[in-house]
MIBA-364162 format. One record per residue: x, y, z of N, C-alpha, C in turn; residue number from 1. Coordinates in steps of 0.05 Angstrom, whole numbers, plus 5000, padded with zeros to 4 digits. Each point is the difference from the previous one (the first is absolute). Layout:
<lumdrens>
LUMDREN  n.px  n.py  n.pz  ca.px  ca.py  ca.pz  c.px  c.py  c.pz  num
LUMDREN     X     Y     Z      X      Y      Z     X     Y     Z  NUM
...
</lumdrens>
This chain:
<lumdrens>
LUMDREN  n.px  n.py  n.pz  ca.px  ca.py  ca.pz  c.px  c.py  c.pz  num
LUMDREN  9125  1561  8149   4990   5018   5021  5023  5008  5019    1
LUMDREN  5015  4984  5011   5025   4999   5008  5011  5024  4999    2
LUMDREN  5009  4994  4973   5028   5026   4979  4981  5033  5014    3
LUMDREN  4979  4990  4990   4979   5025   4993  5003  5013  5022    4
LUMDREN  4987  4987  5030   5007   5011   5026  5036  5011  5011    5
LUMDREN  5018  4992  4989   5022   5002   5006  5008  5030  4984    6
LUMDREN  4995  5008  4983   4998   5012   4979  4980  5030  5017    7
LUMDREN  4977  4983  5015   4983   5028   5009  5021  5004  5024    8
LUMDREN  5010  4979  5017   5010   5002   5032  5024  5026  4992    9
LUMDREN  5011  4994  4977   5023   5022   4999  4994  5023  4997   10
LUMDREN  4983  5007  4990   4985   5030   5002  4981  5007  5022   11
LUMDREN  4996  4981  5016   4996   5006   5030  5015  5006  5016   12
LUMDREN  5029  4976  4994   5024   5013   5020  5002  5021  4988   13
LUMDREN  5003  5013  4972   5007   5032   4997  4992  5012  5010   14
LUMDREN  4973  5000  5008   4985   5020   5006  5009  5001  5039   15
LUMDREN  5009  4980  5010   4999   4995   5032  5027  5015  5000   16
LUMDREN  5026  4994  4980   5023   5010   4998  4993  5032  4999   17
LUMDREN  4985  5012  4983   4990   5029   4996  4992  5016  5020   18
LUMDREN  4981  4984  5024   4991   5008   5018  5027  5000  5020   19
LUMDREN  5013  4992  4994   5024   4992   5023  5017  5026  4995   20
LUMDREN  5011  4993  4983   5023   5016   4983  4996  5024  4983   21
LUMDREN  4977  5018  4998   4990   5015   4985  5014  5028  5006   22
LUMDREN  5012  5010  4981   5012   5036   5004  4977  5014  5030   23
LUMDREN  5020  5011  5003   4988   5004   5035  4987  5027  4997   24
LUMDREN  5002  5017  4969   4990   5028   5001  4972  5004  5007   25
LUMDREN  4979  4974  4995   4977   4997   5009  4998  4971  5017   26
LUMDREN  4981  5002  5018   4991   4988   5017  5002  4967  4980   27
LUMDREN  5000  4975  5009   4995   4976   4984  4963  4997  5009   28
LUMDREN  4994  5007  5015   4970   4997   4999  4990  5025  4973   29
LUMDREN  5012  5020  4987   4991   5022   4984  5007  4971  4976   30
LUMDREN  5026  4997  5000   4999   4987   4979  4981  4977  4988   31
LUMDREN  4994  4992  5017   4984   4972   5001  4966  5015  4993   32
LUMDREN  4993  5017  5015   4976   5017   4993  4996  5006  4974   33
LUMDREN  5029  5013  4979   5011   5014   4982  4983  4974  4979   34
LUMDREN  5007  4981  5008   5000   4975   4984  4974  4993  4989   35
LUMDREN  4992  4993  5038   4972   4992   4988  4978  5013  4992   36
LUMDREN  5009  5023  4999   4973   5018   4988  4995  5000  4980   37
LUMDREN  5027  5005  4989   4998   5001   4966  5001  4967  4990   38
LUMDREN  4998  4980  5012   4984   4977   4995  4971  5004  5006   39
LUMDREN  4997  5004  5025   4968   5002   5011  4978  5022  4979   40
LUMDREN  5011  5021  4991   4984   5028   4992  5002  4995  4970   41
LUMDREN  5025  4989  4984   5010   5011   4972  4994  4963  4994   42
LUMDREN  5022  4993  5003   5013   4969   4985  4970  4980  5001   43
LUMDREN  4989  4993  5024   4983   4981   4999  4975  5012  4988   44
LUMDREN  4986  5018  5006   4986   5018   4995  5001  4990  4960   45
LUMDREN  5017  5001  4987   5009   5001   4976  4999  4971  4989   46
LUMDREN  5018  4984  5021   4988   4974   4988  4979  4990  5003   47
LUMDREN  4983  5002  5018   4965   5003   5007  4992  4995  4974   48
LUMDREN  4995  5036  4988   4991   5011   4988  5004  4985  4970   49
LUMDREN  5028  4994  4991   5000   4990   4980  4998  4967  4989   50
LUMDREN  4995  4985  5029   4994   4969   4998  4966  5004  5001   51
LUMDREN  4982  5004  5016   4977   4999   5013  4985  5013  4969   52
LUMDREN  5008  5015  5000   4993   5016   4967  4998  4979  4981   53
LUMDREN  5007  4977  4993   4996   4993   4984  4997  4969  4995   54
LUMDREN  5002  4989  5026   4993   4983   5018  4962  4991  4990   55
LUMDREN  5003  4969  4999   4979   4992   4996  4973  5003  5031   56
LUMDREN  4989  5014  5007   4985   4996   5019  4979  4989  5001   57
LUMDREN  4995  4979  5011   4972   4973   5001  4996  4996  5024   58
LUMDREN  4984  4970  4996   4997   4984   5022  5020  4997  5023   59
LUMDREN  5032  4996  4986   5026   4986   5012  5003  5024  5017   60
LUMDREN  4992  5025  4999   5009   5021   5009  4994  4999  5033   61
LUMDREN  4966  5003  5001   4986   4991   5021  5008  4971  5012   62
LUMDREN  5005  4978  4991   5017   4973   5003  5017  5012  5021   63
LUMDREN  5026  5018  4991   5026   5005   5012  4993  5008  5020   64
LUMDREN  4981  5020  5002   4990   5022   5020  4996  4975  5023   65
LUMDREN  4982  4984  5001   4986   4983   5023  5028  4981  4997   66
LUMDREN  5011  4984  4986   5034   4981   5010  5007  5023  5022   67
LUMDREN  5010  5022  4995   5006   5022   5010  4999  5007  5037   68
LUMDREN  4974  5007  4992   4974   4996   5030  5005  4980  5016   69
LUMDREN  4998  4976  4987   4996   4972   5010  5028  4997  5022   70
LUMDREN  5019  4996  4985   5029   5011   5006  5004  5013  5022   71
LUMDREN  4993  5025  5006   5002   5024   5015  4975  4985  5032   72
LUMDREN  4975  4997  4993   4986   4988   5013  5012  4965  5017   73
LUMDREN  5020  4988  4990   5001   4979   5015  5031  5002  5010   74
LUMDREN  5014  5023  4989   5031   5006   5014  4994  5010  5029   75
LUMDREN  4977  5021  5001   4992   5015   5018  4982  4984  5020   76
LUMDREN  4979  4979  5001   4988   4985   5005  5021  4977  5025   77
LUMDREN  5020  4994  4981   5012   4976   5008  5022  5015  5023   78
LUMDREN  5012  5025  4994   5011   5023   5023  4994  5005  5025   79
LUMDREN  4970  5001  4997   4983   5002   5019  4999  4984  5018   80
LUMDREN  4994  4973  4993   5004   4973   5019  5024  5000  5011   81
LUMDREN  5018  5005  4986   5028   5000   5010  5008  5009  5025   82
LUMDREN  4986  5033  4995   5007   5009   5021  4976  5004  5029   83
LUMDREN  4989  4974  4995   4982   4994   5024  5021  4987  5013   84
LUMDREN  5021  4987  4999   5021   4978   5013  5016  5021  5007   85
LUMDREN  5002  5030  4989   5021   5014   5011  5004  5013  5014   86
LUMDREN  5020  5015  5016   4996   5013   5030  5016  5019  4983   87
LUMDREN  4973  5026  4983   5020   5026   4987  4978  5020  5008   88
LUMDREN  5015  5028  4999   4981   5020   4995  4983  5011  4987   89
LUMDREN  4979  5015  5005   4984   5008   4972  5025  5019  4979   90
LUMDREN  5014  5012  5002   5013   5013   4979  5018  4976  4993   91
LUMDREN  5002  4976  4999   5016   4981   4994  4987  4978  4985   92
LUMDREN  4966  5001  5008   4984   4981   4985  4995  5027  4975   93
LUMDREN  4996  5015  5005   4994   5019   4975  5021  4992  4975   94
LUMDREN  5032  5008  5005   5015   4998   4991  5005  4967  4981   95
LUMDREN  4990  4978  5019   5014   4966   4993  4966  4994  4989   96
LUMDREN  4982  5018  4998   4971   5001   4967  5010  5006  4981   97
LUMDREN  5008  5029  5002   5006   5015   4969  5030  4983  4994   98
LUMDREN  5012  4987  5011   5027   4993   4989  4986  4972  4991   99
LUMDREN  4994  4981  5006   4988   4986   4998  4975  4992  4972  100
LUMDREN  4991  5022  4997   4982   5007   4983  5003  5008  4970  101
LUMDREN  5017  5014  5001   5004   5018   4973  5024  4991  4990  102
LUMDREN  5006  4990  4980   5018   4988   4987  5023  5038  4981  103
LUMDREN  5013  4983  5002   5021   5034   4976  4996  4993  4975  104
LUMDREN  4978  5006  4993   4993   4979   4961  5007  5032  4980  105
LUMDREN  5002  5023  5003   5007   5013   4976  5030  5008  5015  106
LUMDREN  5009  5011  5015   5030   4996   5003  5028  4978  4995  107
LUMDREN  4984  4983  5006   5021   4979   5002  4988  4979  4980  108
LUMDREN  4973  5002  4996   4989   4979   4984  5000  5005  4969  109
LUMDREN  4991  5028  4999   5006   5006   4966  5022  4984  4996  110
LUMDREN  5023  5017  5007   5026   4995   4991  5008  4976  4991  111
LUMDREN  4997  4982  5026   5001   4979   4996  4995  4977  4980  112
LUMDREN  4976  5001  4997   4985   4996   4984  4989  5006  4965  113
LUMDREN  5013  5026  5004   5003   5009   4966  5035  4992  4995  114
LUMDREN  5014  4993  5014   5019   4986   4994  5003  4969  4994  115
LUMDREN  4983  4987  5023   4992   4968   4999  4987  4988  4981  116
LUMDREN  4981  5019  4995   4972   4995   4985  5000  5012  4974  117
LUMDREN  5010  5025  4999   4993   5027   4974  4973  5018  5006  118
LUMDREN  5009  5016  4988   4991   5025   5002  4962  4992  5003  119
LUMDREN  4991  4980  4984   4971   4992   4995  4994  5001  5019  120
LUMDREN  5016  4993  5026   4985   4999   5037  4995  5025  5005  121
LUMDREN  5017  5017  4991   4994   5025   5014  4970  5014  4999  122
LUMDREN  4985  4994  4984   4970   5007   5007  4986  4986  5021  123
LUMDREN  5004  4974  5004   4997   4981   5018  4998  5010  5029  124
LUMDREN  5035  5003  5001   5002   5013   5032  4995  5028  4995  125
LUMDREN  4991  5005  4986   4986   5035   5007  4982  5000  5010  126
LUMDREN  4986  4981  4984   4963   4991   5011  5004  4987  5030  127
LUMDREN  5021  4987  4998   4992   4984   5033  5008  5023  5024  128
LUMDREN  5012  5015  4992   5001   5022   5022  4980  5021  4998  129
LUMDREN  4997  5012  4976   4992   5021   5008  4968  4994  5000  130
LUMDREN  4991  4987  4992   4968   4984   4991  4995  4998  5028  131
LUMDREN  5021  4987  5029   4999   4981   5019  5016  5020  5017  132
LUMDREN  5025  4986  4995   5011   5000   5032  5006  5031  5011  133
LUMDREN  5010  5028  4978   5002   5019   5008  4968  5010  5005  134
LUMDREN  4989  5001  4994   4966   5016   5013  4989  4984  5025  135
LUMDREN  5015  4979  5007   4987   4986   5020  5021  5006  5024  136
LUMDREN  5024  4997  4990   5023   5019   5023  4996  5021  5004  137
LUMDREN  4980  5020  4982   5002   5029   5009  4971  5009  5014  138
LUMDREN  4990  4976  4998   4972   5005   5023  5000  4977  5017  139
LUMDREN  4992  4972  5003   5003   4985   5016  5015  5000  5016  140
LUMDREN  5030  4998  4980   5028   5002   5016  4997  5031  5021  141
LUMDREN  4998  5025  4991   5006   5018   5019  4975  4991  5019  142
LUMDREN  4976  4994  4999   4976   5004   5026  5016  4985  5020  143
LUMDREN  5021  4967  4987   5008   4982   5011  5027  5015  5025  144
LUMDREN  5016  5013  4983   5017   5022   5010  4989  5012  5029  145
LUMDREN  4969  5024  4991   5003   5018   5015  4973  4984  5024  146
LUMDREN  4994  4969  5001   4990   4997   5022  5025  4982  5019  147
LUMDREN  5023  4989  4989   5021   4990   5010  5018  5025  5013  148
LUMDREN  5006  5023  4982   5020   5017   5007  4993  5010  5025  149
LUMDREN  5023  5018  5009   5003   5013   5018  5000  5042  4995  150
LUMDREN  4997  4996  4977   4994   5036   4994  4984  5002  4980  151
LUMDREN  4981  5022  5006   4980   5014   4989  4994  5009  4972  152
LUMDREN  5000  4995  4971   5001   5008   4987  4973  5013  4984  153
LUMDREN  4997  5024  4999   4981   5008   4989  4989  4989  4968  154
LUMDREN  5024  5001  4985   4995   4989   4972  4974  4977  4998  155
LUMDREN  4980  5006  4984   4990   4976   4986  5003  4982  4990  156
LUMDREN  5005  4972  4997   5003   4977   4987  4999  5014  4962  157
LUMDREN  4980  5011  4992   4989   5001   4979  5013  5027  4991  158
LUMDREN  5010  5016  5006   5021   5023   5002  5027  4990  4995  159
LUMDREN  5007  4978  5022   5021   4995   4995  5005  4981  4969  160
LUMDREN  4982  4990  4990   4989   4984   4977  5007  5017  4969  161
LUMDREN  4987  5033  5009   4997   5010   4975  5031  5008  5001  162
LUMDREN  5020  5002  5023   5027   5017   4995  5013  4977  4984  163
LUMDREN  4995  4978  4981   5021   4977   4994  4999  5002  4970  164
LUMDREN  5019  5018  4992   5000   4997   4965  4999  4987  4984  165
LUMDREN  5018  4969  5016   4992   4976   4982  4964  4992  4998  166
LUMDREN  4987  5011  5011   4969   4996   5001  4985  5009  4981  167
LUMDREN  5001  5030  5000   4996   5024   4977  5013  4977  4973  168
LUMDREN  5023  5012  5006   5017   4984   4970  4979  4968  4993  169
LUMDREN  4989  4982  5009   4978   4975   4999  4983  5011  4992  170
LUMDREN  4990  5021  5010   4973   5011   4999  4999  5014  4971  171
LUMDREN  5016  5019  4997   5007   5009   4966  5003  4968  4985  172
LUMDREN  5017  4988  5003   5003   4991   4979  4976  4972  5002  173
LUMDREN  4981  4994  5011   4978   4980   4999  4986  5012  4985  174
LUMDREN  4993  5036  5002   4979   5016   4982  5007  5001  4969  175
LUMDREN  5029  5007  5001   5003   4999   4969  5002  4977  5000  176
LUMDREN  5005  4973  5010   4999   4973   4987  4967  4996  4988  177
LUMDREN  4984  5000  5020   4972   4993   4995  4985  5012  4988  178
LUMDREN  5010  5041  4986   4985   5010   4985  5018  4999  4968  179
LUMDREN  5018  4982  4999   5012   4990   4971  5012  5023  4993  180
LUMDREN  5020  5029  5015   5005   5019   4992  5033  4985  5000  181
LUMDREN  5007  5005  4961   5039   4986   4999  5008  5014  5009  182
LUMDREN  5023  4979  5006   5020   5021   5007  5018  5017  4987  183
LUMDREN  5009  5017  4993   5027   5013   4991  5025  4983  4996  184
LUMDREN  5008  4997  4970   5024   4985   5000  5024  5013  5020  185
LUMDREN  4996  5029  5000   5020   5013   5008  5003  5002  5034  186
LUMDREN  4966  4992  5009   5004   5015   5031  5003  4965  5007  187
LUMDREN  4992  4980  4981   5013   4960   5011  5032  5014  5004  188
LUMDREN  5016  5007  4982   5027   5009   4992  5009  5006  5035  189
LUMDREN  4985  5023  5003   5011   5022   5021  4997  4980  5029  190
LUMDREN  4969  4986  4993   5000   4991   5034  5015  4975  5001  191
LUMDREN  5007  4986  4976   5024   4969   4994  5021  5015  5022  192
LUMDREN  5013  5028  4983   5026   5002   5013  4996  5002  5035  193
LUMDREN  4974  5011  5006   5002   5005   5026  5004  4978  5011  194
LUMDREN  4982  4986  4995   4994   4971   5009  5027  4982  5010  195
LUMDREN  5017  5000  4982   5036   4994   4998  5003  4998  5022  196
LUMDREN  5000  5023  5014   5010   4999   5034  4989  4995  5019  197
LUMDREN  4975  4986  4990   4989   4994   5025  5012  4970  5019  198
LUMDREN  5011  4982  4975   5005   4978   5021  5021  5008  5014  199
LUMDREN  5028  5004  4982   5021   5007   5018  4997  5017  5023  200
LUMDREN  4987  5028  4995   5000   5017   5019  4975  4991  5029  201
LUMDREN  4990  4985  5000   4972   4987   5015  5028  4990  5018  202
LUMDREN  5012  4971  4984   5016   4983   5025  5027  5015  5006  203
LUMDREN  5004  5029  4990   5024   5010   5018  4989  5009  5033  204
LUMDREN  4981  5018  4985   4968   5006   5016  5001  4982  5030  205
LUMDREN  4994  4981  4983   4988   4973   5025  5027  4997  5020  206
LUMDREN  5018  4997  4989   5027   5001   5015  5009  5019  5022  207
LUMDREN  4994  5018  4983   4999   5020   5024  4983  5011  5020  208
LUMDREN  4979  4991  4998   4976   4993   5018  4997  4987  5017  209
LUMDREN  5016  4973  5003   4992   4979   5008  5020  5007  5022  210
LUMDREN  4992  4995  5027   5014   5013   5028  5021  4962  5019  211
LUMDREN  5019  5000  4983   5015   4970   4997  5009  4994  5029  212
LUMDREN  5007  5030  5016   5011   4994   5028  4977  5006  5019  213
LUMDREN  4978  4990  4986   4966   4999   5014  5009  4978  5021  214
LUMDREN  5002  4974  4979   5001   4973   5007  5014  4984  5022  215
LUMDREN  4992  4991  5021   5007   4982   5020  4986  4985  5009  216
LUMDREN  5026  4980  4999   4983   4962   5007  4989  4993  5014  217
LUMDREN  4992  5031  5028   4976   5002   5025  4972  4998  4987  218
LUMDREN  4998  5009  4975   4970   5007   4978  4997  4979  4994  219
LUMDREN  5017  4977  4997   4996   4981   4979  4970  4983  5005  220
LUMDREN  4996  4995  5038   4978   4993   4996  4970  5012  4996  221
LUMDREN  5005  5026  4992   4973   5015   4994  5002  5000  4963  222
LUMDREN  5023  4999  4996   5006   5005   4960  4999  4979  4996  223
LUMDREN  5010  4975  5002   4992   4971   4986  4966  5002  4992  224
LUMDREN  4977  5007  5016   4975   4994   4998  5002  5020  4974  225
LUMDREN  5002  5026  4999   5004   5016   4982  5003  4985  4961  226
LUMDREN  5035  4988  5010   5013   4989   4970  4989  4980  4993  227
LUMDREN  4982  4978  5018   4990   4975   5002  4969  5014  4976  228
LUMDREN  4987  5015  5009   4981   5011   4990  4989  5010  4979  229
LUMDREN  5033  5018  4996   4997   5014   4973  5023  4990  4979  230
LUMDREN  5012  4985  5009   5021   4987   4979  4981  4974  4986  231
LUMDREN  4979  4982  5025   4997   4977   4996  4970  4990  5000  232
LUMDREN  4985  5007  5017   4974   4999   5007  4985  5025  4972  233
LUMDREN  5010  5022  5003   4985   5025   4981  5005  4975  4966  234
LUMDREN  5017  5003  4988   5007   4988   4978  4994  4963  4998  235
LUMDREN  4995  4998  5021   4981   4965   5006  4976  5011  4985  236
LUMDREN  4983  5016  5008   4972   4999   5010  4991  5013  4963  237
LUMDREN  5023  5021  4988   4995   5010   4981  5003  4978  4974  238
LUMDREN  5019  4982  5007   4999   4978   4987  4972  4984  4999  239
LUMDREN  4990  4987  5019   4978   4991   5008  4979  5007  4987  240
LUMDREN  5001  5031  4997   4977   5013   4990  4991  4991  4963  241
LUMDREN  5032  5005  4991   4999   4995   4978  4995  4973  4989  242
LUMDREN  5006  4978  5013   4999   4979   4994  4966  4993  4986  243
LUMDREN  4980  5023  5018   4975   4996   4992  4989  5028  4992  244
LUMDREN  5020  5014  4987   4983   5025   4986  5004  4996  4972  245
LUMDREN  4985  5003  4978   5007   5003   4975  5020  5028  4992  246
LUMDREN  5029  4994  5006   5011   5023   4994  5029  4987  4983  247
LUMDREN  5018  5011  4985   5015   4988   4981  5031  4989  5022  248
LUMDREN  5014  4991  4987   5019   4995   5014  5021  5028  5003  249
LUMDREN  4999  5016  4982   5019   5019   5005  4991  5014  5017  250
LUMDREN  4976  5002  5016   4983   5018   5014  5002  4986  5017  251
LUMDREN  4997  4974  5005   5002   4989   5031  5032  4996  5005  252
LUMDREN  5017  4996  4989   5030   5002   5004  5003  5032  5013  253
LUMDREN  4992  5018  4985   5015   5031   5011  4976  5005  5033  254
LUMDREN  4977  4992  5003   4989   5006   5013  5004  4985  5028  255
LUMDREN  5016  4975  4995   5017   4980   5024  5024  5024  5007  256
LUMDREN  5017  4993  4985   5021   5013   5002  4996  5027  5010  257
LUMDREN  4976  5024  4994   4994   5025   5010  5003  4988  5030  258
LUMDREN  4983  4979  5011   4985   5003   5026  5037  4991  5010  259
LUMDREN  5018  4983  4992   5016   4994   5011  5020  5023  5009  260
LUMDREN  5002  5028  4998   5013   5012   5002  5007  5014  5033  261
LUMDREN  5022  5007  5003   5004   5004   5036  4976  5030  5005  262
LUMDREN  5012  5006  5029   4980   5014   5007  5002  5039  4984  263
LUMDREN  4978  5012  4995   4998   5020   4986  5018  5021  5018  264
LUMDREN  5022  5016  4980   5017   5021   5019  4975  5021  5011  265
LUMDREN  4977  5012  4985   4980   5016   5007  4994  5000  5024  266
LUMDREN  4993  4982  5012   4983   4993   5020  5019  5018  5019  267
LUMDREN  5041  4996  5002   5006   5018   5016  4994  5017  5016  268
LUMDREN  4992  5022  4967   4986   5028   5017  4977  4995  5009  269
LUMDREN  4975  4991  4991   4977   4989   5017  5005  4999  5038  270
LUMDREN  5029  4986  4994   4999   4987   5037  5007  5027  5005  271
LUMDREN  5019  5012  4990   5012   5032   5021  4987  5016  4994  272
LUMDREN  4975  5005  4989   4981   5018   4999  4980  4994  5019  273
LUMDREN  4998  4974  5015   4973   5003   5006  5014  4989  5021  274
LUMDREN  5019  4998  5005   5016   4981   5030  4995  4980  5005  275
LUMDREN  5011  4982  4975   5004   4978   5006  5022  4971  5008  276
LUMDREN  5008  4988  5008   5039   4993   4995  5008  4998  4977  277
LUMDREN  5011  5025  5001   5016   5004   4967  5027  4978  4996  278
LUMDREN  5014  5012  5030   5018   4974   5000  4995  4974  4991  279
LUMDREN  4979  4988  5011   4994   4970   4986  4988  4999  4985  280
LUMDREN  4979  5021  4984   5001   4997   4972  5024  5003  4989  281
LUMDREN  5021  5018  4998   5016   5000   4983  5015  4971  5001  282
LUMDREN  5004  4987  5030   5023   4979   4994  4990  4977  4986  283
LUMDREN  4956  4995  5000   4991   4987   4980  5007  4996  4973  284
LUMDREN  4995  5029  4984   5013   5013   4985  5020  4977  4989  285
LUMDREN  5032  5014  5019   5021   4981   4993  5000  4976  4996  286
LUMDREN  4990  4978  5022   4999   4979   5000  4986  4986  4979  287
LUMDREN  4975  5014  4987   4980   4988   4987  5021  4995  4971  288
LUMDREN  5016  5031  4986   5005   5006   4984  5032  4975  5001  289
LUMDREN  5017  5001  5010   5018   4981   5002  4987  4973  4997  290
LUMDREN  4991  4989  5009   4978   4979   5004  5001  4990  4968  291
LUMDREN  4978  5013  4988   4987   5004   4979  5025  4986  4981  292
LUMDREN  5020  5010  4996   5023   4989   4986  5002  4969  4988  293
LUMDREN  4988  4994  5035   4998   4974   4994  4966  4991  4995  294
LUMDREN  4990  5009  5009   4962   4983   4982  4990  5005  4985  295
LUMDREN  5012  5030  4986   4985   5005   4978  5014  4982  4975  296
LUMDREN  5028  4987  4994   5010   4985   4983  4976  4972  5003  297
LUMDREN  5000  4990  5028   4979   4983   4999  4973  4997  4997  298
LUMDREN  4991  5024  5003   4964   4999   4990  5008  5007  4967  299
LUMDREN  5021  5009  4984   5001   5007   4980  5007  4973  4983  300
LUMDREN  5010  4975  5006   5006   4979   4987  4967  4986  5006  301
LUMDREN  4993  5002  5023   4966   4989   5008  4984  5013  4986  302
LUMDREN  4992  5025  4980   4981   5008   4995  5005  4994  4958  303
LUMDREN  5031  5001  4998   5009   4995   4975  5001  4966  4988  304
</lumdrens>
């Protein structure tokens, strides 16, 4: 797991090097936009479509979904208390929930993970996000947003829900899974190659997203409760779960390891859309994701 992480960190520094150093003819925020779209709209969209497609769907499915929930429900739960001891703002408790809460499981976790594990996880953490944690970030999470924030957003929770392609892309490919329609040797062919780019291009992505000169050691006592939470407490509790669910070992290994992941880059926009501290989400962000370096090798020798 080690090699594996060291191996992703360098294509994170590329991507932080990119954002730094990028040809000046366009903006480095265009670039970075440039990036993740055609991950967000084309690449993921594609590998969705061509894992979930053909993907056994059962019991284990609904299983992931509630580990998932469960997960999300006691990161956010245990946040809460937290910040009864704390002397912060409402746009600051908004911000140290959703960071707190939502783990980065198809950004940083695919990758990871179809490197650690093989490619067989990758249905796994598809299900644990998109089954879970992305439909519950794009309604719970924003109501959570727009009664903490500080600006007005008209958008619907459930609007903002239908704009997420990786969703559609679930939603297609659960229908042809469950109405037995094959697939095309040729269009497996076409969406394989897309698919290619999604890990590399995800953690150049993440690199350049991730806001590194967020971070100062004034936050540390509001971000420890944060990394304490979602590095250690979230991936406790998902462990726990499994110990008494009938689910296989390769399923409770990727579904530890999902919950162990730092905090989701998404949530970002969430906070500056709805005015929330973007600043200390983002330096969560950092801290969680450095962090991680070191606990995900260790929940990964604990779950193996």
């Amino acid at each position: 797991m080690f090699s594996v992480l060291t191996q992703m960190a360098v294509l994170i520094a590329c991507g932080a090097l990119w954002h730094r150093f990028a040809p000046q003819h366009i903006s480095s925020i265009a670039h970075r936009r440039a990036l993740t779209d055609l991950v967000f709209y084309i690449l993921l969209p594609a590998l969705i479509i061509d894992v979930i497609w053909q993907t056994d769907l059962n019991a284990g499915s609904v299983q992931i979904s509630l580990i998932a929930l469960s997960a999300l429900a006691s990161a956010m739960f245990a946040m809460w208390l937290v910040l009864r001891w704390l002397n912060v703002s409402q746009t600051q408790t908004g911000a140290l929930l959703l960071a707190a809460s939502f783990p980065n499981v198809t950004y940083l976790g695919l990758p990871v993970l179809d490197q650690a594990l093989g490619s067989w996880s990758n249905s796994l953490i598809l299900q644990y996000d998109l089954f879970a944690c992305t439909p519950v970030l794009m309604t719970a999470g924003i109501l959570l947003a727009r009664h903490f924030g500080d600006q007005e957003v008209s958008l619907h929770p459930l609007k903002a829900l239908l704009r997420i392609p990786p969703l559609w892309a679930v939603t297609l490919a659960v229908m042809l899974n469950l109405l037995q329609v094959p697939r095309p040797e040729i269009l497996h062919h076409a969406l394989a190659t897309l698919s290619g780019g999604v890990v590399p291009l995800m953690l150049i992505a993440l690199g350049m997203s991730i806001r590194w000169q967020s971070f100062h050691f004034r936050l540390l006592p509001l971000l420890l409760p944060v990394a304490l939470i979602s590095l250690v407490l979230a991936p406790a509790v998902v462990w726990g779960i499994v110990q008494f669910m009938p689910v296989t070992p390769e399923v409770g290994m990727t579904v530890v390891l999902a919950a162990a992941m730092p905090t989701m880059v998404f949530g970002f926009v969430i906070c500056e859309q709805y005015g929330l501290d973007s600043s200390l989400y983002a330096a969560a962000v950092a801290l969680t994701t450095i962090l991680c370096l070191a606990t995900l090798p260790v929940w990964f020798y604990w779950v193996s």
